[in-house]
C-alpha positions in Angstrom: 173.3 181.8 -7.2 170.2 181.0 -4.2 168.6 184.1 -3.9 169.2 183.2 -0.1 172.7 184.8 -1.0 171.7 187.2 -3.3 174.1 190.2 -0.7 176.8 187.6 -1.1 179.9 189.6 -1.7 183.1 187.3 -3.2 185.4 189.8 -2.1 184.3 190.5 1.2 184.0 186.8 1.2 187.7 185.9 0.6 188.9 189.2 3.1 187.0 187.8 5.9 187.8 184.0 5.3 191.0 184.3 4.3 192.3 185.9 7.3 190.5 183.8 9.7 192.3 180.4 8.0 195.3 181.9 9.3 194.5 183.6 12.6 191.7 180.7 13.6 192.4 177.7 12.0 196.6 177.7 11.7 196.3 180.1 14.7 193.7 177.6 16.7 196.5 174.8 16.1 199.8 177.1 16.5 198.5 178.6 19.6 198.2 175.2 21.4 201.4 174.0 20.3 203.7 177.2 21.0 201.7 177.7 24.0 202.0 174.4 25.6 206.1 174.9 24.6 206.1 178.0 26.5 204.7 176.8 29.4 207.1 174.1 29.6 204.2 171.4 29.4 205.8 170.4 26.1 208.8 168.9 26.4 210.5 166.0 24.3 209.0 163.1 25.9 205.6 165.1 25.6 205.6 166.3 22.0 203.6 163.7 20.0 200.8 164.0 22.5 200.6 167.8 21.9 200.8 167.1 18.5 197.6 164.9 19.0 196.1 167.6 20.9 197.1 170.4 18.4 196.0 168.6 15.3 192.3 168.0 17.4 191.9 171.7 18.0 192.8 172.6 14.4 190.4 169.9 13.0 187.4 171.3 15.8 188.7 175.7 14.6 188.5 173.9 11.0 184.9 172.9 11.5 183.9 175.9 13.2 185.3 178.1 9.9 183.5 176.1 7.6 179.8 176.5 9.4 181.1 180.4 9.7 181.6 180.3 5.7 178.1 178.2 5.7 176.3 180.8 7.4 178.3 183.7 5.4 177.2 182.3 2.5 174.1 182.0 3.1 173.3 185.0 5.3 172.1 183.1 8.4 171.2 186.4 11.1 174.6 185.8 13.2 174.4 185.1 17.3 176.6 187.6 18.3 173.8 189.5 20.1 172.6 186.2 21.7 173.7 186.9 25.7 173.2 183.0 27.2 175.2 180.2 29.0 175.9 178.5 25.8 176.7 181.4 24.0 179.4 182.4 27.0 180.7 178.8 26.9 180.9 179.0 22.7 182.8 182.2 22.7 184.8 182.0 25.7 186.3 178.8 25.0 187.3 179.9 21.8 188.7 183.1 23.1 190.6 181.0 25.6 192.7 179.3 23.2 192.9 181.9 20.3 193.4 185.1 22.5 195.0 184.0 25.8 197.2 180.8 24.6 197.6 182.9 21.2 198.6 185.8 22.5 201.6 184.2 24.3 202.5 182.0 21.4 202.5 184.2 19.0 205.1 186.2 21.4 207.0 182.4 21.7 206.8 181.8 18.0 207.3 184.8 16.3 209.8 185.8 18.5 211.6 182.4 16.5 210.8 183.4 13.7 212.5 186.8 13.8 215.8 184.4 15.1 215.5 186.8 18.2 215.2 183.9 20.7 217.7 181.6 20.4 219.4 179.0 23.4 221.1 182.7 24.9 217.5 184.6 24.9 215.3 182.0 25.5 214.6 183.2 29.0 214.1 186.1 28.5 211.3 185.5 25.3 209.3 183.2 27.8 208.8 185.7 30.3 207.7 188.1 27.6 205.2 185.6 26.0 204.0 184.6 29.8 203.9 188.1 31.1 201.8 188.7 27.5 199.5 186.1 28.2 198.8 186.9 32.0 197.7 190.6 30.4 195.6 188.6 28.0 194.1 186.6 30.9 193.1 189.7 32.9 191.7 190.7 29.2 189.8 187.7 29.1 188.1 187.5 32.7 186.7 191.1 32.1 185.3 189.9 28.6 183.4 187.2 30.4 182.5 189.1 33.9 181.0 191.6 31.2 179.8 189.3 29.3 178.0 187.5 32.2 176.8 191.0 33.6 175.0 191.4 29.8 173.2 188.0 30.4 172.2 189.3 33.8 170.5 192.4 33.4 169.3 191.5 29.6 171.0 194.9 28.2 173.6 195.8 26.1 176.9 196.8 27.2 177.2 200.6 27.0 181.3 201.4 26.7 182.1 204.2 29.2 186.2 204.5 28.1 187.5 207.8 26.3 187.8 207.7 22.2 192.0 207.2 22.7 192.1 204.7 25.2 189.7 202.6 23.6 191.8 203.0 20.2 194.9 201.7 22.2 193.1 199.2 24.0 191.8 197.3 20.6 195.1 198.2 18.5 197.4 196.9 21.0 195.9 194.0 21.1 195.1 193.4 17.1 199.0 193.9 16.9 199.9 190.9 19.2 196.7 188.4 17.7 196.8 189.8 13.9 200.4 190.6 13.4 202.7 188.5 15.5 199.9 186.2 15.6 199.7 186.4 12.0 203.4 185.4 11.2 203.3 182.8 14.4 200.4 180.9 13.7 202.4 179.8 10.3 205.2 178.9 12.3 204.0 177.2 15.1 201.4 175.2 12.8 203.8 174.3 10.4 206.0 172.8 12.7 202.9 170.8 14.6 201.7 169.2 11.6 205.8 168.0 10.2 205.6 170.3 7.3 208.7 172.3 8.9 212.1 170.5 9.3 215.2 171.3 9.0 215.1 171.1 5.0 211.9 173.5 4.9 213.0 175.7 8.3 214.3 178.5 6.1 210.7 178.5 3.7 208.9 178.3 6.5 210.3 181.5 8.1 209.7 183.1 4.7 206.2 182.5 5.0 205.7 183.0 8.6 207.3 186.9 8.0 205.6 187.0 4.7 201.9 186.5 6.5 202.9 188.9 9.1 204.0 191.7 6.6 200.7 191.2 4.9 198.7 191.2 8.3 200.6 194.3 9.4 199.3 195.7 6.0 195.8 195.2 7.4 196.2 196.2 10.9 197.1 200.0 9.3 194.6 199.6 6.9 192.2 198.8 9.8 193.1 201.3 12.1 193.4 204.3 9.0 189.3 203.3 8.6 188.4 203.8 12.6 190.2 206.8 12.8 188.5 208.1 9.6 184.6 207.1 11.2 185.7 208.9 14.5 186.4 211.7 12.5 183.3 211.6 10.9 181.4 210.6 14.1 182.9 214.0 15.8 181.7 215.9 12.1 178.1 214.8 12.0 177.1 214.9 15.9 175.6 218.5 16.7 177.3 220.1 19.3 174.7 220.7 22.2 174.6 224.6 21.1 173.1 223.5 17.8 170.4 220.6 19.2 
């Protein structure tokens, strides 16, 4: 192996990549195509162009993993510090369509998947998945105003919010975007790209629960290791009687 990648981890490799297949790629695609359903944009005599506009965005998230797994690979310093235009314009239209149109399709999808919307609830499931996505959207302008405010004043941003609310505040969201995401981007992709018809609708829902039942696996994993390093943050900072 390059000595380049000489930190290259397989397993860390596969964790990372793995999950962002699902929630980026199949997610990118699924959360087009469930979203523009929602919405009501997608409609019968609409529904081949959405599936041309759904199969672009999973071909461009597609790309975009495979330079991510490129610059994994070969430990390329990552941008994420990088506060510019093109930096906001890289990460906040990606954000657009995998946070805010994924949030409320994975409420639209998985809520199908679970059979819990149906022709009787249907309603009601779009106003959940709308209202979702409007909370997303607030989300998402205070990301970029932040974001823009970190360009600005060439500083980091310094998070003010209590240990809890914080917690709540990236759990609550992880539960929408990893788990129902998780078991909705399956769903919603499989159905965009004609691998689920009436024949495959019942595999399909097997896999779409399966992916969120492994996804809810790492969400508790996840939030069992950042409650374990507040604990250990509260441990190892002296108390001011002590400094």
């Amino acid at each position: 192996m390059a000595s380049s990648s000489s930190s290259f981890s397989t397993l860390r490799f596969f964790e990372i990549f793995s999950a962002r297949l699902v929630l980026q790629v199949f997610g990118g695609g699924g959360a087009i195509w469930g979203f523009a359903e929602c919405v009501t944009w997608r409609r019968t005599e609409t529904q081949e162009a959405w599936r041309g506009v759904t199969e672009l965005g999973a071909t461009l998230f597609a790309m975009r993993f495979l330079l991510q797994m490129v610059d994994f690979y070969w430990a390329t310093p990552q941008r994420r510090d990088e506060k510019n235009l093109v930096r906001l314009i890289q990460v906040f239209s990606a954000k657009l369509i995998l946070e805010v149109w994924g949030a409320t399709g994975a409420i639209w999808g998985f809520s199908e998947t679970l059979t819990l919307r149906n022709d009787d609830t249907v309603g009601f499931w779009r106003s959940a998945a709308l209202l979702v996505g409007i909370i997303f959207f607030g989300r998402y302008l205070l990301q970029a105003l932040d974001f823009i405010k970190q360009i600005n004043v060439k500083a980091p941003s310094v998070a003010t919010i209590g240990r809890r609310i914080r917690f709540v505040q990236i759990f609550s969201a992880r539960l929408v975007l990893d788990v129902f995401g998780g078991g909705g981007a399956i769903w919603g992709f499989s159905e965009a790209m004609r691998f689920r018809t009436e024949e495959t609708q019942e595999f399909w829902r097997m896999a779409s629960i399966f992916s969120a039942f492994i996804f809810a696996i790492r969400y508790m994993l996840q939030m069992q290791d950042y409650l374990r390093g507040q604990k250990v943050e509260r441990i190892t900072i002296p108390s001011p009687r002590n400094m």
